[in-house]
N, C-alpha and C positions, 0 to 999 in steps of 0.2 A: 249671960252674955247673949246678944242678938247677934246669931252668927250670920242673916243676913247682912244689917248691917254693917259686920266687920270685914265680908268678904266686899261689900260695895267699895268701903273705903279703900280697901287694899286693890282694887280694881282698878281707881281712881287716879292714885300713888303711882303702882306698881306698873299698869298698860296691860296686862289682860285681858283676857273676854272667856266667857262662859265657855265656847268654843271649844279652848282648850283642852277641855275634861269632855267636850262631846254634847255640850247642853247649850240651850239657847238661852235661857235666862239665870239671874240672880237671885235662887230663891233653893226651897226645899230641895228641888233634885238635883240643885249645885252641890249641896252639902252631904248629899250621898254619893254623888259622884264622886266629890274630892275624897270622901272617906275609904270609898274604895281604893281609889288610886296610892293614897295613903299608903293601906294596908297592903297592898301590892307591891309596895318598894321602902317596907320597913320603916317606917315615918309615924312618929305619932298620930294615932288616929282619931282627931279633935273635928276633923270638914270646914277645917278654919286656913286661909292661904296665908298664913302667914312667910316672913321671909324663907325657912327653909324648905318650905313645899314650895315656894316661888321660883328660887335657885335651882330646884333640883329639877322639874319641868320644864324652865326656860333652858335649861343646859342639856336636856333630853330632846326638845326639838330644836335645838340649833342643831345636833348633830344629825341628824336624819328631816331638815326642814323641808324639803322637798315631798314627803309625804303629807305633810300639812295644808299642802295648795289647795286655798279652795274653789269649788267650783260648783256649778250648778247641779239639784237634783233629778233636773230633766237629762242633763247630757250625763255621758258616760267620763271618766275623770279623763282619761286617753281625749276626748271632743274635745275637753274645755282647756287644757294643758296647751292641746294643737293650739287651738285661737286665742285664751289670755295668758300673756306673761305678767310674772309680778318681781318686783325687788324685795327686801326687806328690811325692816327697822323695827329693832327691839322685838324681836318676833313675829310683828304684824306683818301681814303681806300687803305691800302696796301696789297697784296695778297699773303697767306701762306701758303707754304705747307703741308697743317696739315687739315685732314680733321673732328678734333670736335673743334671748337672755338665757346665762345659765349662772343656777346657783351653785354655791362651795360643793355641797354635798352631789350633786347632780354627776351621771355619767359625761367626761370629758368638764368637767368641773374644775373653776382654781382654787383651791386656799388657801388663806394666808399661815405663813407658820407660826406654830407655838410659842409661845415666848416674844411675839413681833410686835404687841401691840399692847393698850390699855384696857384691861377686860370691864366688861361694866357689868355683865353678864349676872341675870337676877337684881339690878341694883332701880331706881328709881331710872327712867327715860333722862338721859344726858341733854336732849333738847340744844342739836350740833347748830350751829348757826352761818356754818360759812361751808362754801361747798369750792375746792382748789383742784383748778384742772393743771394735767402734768402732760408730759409727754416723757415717753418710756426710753429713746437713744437704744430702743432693741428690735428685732425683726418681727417677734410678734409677741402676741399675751403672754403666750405660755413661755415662752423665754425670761418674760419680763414678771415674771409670780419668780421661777429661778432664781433671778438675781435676784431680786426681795429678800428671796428664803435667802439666800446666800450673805446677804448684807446684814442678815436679823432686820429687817423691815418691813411695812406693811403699809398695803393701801386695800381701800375697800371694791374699789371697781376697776377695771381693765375693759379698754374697747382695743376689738382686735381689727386688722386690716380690711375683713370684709363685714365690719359692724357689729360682730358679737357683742355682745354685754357679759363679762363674767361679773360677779358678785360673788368676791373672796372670803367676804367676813361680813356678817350683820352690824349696822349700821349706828347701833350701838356702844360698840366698840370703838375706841379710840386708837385707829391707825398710827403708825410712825412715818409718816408720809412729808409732812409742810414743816420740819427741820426745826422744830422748837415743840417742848412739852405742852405750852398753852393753846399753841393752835393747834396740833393735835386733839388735844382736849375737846376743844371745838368745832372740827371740824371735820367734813367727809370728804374724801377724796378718789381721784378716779388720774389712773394711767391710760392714753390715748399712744396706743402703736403706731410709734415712726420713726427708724433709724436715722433722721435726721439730714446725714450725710449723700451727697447724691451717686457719689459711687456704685448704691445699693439700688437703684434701680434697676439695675439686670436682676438681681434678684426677686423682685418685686415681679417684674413680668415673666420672669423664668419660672414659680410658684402660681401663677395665675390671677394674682390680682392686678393686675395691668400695670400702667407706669404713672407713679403718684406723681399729681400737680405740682410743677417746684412754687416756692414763696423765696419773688426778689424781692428786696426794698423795704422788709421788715426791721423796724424801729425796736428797740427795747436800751432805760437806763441811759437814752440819750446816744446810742450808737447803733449806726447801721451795721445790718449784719449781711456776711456774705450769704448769696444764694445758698438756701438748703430744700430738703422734702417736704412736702406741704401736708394736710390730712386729706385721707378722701370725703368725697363729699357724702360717701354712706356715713364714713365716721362721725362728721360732724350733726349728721340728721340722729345717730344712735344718740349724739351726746344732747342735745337740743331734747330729746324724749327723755332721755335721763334727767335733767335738769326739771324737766315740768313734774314728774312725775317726786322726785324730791321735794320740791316744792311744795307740791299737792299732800303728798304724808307724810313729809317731815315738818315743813311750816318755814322753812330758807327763804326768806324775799326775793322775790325778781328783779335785781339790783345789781351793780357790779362800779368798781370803783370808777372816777370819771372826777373831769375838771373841767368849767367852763363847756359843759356837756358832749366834751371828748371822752375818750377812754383814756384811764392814766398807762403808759407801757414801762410803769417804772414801778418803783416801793408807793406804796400808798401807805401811812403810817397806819391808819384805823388796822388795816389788814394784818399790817407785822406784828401788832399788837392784839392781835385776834378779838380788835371790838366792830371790825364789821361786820355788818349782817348781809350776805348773798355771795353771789359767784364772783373769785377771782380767777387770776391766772399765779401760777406759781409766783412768777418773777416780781409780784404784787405784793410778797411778802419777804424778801430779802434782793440784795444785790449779788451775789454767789449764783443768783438763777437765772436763767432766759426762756424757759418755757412759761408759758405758751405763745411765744412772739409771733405777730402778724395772725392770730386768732383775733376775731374782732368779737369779741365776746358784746359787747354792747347791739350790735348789730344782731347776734344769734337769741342774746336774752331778748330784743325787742319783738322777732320772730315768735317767743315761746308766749310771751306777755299776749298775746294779739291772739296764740290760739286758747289762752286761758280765758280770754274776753266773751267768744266766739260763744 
């Protein structure tokens, strides 16, 4: 057997990279690498990646991913940590423009719960195709991972009031988020912090993040809705980075559903039926929802579209 080429192929399939094991390439000192690694944690000792050296790796640095960050070998990891952040998908790190991101495993970290979600973990790249933004009806992230845990649900990212990015779960993973199994399947999702309600604005500025923008006059399903909390405008910039940066290493199209080249603010069927490719809004995919209303998503993806051009 040509264990380089079986390991290429499995690279190929699988999304790996040499890295993993510490080596730059595909070749001889991959196969003594794996072989060690192997022997170190009871695994047939062949230097072949097959599925359960795949499983058993990828489910080793998902739990401690945060040590995986790469970075350059000029700076110190503390340098490069400060200046690049990254999200992830399928263990790859992808790198964002956005400089507060935290991931699951990180100090002050969220994660999703056990049992919350569709594990794909070790399996071929699910290759998500639709990316549905929510709003969380909670005062902030960490409340809003809470309620998840509490609900058994799950989403993969949380932006908090003053633009954090948490990254609850690898991207990989099939959240319980957009309220049907096949768009789950499909899709990544992200909770945007905003109790919605304007009562809570004493709260807001009594906490420090000042007093959010209200949104009159938003449209959703054909009905106007009363005055509610609007996003701040760091949050919308975190999420505008989020969205390029998905785009760029997941492969999402810079797209969002639209009619007579409006935004739709209702069910768009491609969506409910999770055959569209790019960014909705929840409400996009059923009538039971109204987030994200008066998000002008069209407007925010032509923004991100212009600096992918650039």
């Amino acid at each position: 057997m040509d264990k380089v080429f079986y390991n290429k192929s499995s690279q190929d399939s699988l999304g790996w990279s040499p890295s993993w094991f510490d080596c730059e390439y595909n070749d001889e000192e991959l196969i003594a690498a794996v072989r060690k690694w192997q022997k170190k944690n009871n695994l047939t000792v062949d230097g072949l990646i097959g599925p359960s050296t795949y499983r058993r790796i990828w489910t080793e640095r998902e739990a401690e991913i945060s040590n995986y960050v790469p970075y350059s070998p000029e700076e110190s990891e503390a340098q490069c940590l400060q200046k690049d952040k990254f999200i992830v998908h399928n263990g790859e790190f992808i790198k964002i423009d956005w400089n507060r991101v935290i991931l699951w495993d990180e100090e002050d970290g969220l994660e999703a719960a056990d049992n919350s979600y569709y594990s794909y973990a070790g399996k071929p790249d699910r290759k998500p195709t639709m990316f549905v933004n929510h709003w969380d009806v909670c005062l902030s992230a960490e409340s809003c991972a809470q309620v998840l845990a509490q609900r058994g649900i799950s989403v993969h990212f949380c932006i908090d009031n003053d633009g954090t990015i948490y990254q609850l779960l690898d991207t990989q993973h099939g959240a319980w988020h957009a309220g049907n199994g096949r768009a789950n399947h499909k899709s990544i999702g992200v909770e945007i912090s905003n109790a919605y309600y304007p009562k809570y604005q004493d709260w807001y500025v009594k906490n420090g993040f000042g007093e959010r923008p209200m949104q009159d006059g938003a449209w959703v399903h054909g009905c106007k809705l009363d005055p509610f909390t609007d996003f701040y405008p760091r949050q919308k910039r975190a999420l505008k980075a989020l969205w390029e940066a998905i785009h760029r290493g997941v492969g999402i199209p810079l797209e969002v559903p639209t009619k007579d080249g409006k935004l739709v603010t209702g069910v768009c069927s491609k969506s409910a039926k999770a055959e569209f490719k790019g960014f909705v809004n929840h409400y996009n995919l059923t009538k039971r929802k109204i987030d994200c209303a008066g998000l002008d998503i069209l407007d925010m993806i032509n923004d991100v579209k212009e600096k992918t051009e650039d």
